[in-house]
C-alpha positions in Angstrom: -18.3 -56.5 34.0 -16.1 -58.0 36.1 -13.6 -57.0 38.9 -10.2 -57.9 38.5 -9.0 -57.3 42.2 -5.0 -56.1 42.4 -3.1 -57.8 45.3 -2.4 -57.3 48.5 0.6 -56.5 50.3 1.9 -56.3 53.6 4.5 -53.7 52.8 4.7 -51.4 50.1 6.2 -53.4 46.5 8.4 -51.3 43.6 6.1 -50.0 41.2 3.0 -50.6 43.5 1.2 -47.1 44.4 -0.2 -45.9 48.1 -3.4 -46.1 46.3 -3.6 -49.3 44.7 -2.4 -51.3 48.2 -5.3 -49.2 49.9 -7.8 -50.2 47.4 -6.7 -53.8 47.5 -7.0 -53.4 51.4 -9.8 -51.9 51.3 -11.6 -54.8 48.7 -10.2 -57.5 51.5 -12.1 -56.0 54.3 -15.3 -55.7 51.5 -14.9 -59.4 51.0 -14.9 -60.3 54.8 -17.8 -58.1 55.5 -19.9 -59.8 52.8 -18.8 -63.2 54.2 -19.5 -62.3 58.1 -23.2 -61.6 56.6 -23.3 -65.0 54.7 -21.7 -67.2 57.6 -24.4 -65.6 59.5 -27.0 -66.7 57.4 -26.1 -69.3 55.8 -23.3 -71.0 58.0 -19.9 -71.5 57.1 -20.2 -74.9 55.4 -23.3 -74.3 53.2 -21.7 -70.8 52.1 -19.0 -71.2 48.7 -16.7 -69.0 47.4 -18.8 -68.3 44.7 -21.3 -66.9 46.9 -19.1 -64.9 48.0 -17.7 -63.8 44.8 -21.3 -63.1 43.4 -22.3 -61.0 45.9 -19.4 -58.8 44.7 -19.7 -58.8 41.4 -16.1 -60.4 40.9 -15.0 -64.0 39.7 -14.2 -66.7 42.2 -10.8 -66.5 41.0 -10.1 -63.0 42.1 -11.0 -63.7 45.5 -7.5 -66.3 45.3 -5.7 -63.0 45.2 -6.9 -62.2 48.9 -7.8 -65.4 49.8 -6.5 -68.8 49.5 -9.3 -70.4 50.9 -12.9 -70.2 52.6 -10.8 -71.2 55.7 -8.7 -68.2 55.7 -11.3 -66.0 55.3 -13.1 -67.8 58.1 -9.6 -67.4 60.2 -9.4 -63.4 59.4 -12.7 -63.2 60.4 -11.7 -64.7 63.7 -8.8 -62.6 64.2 -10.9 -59.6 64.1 -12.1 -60.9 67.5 -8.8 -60.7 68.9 -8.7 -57.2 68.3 -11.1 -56.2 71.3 -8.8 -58.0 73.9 -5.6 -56.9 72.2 -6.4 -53.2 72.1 -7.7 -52.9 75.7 -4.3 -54.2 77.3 -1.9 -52.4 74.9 -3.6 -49.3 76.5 -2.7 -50.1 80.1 0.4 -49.3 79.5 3.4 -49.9 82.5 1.6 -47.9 85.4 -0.1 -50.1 87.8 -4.2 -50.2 86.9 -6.5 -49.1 89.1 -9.9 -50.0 89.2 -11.6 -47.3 88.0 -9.3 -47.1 85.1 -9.7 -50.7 83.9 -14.0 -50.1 84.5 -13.1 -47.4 81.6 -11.1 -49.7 80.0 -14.2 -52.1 79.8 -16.7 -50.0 78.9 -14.8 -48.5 76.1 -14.4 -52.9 75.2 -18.1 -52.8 75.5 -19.1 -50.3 72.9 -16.4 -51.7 70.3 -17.9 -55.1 70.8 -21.5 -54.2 70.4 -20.7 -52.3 67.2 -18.8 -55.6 65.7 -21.5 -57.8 67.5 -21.9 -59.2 64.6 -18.2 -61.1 64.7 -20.0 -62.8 68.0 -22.8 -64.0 66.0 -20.6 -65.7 63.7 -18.7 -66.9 66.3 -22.1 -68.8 67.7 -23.2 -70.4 64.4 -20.0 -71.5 63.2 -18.6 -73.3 66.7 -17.8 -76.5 64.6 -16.5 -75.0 62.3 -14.1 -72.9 64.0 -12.9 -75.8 66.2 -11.5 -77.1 63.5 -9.3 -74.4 62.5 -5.2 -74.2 63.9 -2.8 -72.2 62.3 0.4 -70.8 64.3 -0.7 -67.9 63.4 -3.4 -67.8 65.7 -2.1 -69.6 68.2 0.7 -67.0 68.8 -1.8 -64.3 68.9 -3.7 -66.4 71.6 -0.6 -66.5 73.6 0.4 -62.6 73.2 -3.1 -62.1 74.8 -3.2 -64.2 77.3 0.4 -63.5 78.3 -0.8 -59.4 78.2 -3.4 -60.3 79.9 -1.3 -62.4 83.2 1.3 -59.7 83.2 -1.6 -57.3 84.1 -3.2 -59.9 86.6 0.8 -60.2 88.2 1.5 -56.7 89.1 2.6 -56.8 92.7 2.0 -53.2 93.0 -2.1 -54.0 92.6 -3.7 -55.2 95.8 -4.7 -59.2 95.1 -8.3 -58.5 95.6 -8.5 -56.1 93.1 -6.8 -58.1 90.2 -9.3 -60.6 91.2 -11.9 -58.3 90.3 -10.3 -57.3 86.9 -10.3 -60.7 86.1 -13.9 -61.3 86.9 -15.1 -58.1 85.3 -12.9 -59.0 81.6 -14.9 -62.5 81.4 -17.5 -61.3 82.6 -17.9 -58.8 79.2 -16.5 -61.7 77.2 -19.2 -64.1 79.1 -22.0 -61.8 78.5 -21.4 -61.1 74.7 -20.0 -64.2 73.0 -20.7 -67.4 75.4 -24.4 -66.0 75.7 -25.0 -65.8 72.0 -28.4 -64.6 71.9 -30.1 -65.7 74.8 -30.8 -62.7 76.3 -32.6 -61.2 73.4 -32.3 -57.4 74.4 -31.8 -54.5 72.3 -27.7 -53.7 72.1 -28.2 -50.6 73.8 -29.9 -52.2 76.7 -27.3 -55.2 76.7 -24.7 -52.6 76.9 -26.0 -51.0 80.0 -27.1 -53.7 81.5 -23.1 -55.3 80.9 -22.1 -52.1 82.5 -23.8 -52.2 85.6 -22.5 -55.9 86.0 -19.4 -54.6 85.3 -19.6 -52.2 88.0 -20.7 -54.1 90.7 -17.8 -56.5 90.3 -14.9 -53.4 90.7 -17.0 -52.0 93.5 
């Protein structure tokens, strides 16, 4: 039988339960997830819709309701990646950082991206692909970071050398997990520690 998927909703609509908009939420992320796996496996150009929509027992026309496109749900999966970056400078916070606050900082970052690690797999297979997407959407969100990010690095009240190390130390996690794809081949667990340590010895 198949699934007819209700649609989403950014805010709650007139006559539109709590509970349908969390199911409907709740059947996005579903189609995401399935798609992560295929991108990974397959690659973002040799995976359809219909793929997609198989592997969740619902018609490629249902996905339309969450989805306008393979691109957009390549770009939500994208966006997911964001998240890490986001969510560590929101929690600074307006006190000046110290270092041994912002090593917490990362090594909080470094568990939440081992356990999506799979978003950075993705990210490796599907370079060319996700060169070619540009929505303002994503651009702004690029731009919130980055401008979180240089209002952390500009703090007068933190000594120079040390926001040189915070800014080693973040691309050094990014560096370590996404721009080395695979190449170390080591166990998550071991990565992890092993990031740590690197971590370390640059806020030292």
């Amino acid at each position: 039988m198949v699934t007819q998927i209700a649609p989403t909703a950014s805010v709650p609509r007139k006559g539109v339960s709590a509970e349908v908009l969390t199911e409907a939420v709740s059947t996005r992320d579903r189609i995401l997830d399935v798609a992560l796996d295929l991108f990974i496996e397959k690659g973002f150009d040799r995976t359809s819709l219909r793929e997609i929509a198989e592997q969740l027992g619902f018609t490629k026309a249902a996905l339309y309701y969450h989805f306008a496109s393979k691109d957009d749900i390549l770009m939500a999966l994208h966006m997911r990646l964001h998240e890490f970056g986001r969510e560590t400078l929101s929690n600074i916070g307006d006190e000046p950082i110290t270092l041994k606050r912002w090593s917490a900082l990362l090594d909080e970052m470094v568990d939440q991206m081992l356990t999506h690690r799979k978003i950075f797999l993705m990210h490796e297979r599907n370079q060319a692909a996700l060169e070619k997407l540009h929505r303002e959407d994503h651009e702004a969100e690029h731009d919130d970071i980055q401008a979180q990010f240089r209002r952390v690095l500009a703090d007068s009240r933190v000594p120079v050398k040390d926001r040189v190390r915070m800014a080693c130390s973040f691309g050094a996690v990014f560096s370590g997990l996404f721009l080395a794809g695979e190449a170390f081949g080591t166990e998550p667990e071991e990565l992890a520690d092993m990031l740590r340590d690197a971590v370390h010895d640059l806020l030292r």
